[in-house]
N, C-alpha and C positions, 0 to 999 in steps of 0.2 A: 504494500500500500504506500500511496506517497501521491505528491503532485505532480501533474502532467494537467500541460497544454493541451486540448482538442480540441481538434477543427473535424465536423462532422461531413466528409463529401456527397456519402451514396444514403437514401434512406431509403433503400433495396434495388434490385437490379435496375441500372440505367435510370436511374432519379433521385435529380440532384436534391438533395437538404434543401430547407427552407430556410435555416441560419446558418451557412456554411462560415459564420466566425471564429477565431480562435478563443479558445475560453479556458481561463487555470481552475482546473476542477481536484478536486481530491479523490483518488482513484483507489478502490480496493476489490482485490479479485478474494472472493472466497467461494469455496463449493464450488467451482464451475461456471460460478457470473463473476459478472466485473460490474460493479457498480459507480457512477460518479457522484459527487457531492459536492458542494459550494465550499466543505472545511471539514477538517476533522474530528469534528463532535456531528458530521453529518448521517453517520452511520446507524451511531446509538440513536440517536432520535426516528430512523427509519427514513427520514425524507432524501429523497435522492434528488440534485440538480433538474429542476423543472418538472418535478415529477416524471421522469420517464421510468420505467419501467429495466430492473439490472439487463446486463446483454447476457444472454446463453449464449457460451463461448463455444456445445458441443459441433464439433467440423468447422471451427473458425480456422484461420489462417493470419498468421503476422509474420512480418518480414521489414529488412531496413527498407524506409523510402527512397530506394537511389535515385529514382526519378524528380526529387524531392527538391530543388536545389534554394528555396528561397529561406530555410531556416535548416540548423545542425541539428543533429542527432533527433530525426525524425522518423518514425514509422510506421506501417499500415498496418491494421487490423479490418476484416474484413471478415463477415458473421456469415452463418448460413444460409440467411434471407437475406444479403444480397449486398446490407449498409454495408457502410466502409468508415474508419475513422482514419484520419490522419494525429498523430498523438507524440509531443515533443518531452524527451528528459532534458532534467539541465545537464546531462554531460553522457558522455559514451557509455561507461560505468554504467549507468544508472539507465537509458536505454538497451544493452545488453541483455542487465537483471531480468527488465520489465519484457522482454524478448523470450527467455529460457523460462519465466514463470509461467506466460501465456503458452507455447509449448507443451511445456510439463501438465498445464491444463488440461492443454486438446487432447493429448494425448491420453490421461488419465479419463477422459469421456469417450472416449474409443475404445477404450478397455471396457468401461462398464456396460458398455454396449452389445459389445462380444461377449463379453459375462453375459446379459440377459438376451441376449439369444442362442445362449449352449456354445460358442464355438471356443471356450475356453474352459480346461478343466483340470483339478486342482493337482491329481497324479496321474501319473501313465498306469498303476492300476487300480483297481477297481475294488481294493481291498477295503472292509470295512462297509458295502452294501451289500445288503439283504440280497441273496440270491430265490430267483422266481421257480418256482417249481420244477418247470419243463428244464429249467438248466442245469440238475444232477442228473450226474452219469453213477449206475451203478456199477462197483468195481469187478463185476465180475461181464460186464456185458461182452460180447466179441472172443470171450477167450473157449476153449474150448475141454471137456475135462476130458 
């Protein structure tokens, strides 16, 4: 959590914000959102800058703005509906952070995704479930006396 500049471009595919100005907001990612706020008692109180609603970061994407050239240490996020933020640290350091945290996010949203739809499982075997009926073999089948 910390302060960053944003300037809001896309408010979803191919349409542009209606305040696309830069604004110092107080930013904190937990759980999977990122929320902004005017300050930092703005969390505890629940009011988020303008009311809007936290971003669900799940399949977000951030990367440096190299395209960027009118302010340093810039960069884009960019949500699964489509917005896009442009979003300034005050130093390399501190965009970086703000870079490997969002990351660590998506990424950890992808996992639980694949967790709830089966395609990840806790061991390779199967020790410790209840086995179903049909799946005892008795040890004498096949052999012959």
């Amino acid at each position: 959590e910390g302060f960053l500049f944003r300037k809001h471009e896309l408010d979803g595919p191919n349409k542009k914000a209606s305040n696309r100005s830069w604004v110092n907001l107080y930013c904190v990612l937990s759980k999977g959102d990122l929320g902004f706020y005017k300050d930092a008692k703005g969390q505890a109180s629940g009011s988020t800058h303008g009311g809007e609603p936290l971003l669900n970061l799940h399949q977000s994407t951030s990367e440096v703005a190299s395209d960027y050239k009118k302010k340093k240490n810039v960069f884009k996020l960019k949500t699964s509906d489509g917005s896009e933020f442009l979003l300034q640290a005050k130093d390399e350091e501190d965009m970086r952070g703000w870079l490997r945290a969002l990351a660590a996010c998506a990424q950890e949203h992808a996992e639980v995704a694949r967790w709830s739809q089966g395609l990840l499982t806790t061991s390779s075997t199967d020790e410790g479930l209840p086995r179903r009926e049909g799946d005892r073999r008795s040890s004498t089948s096949g052999r012959r006396k």
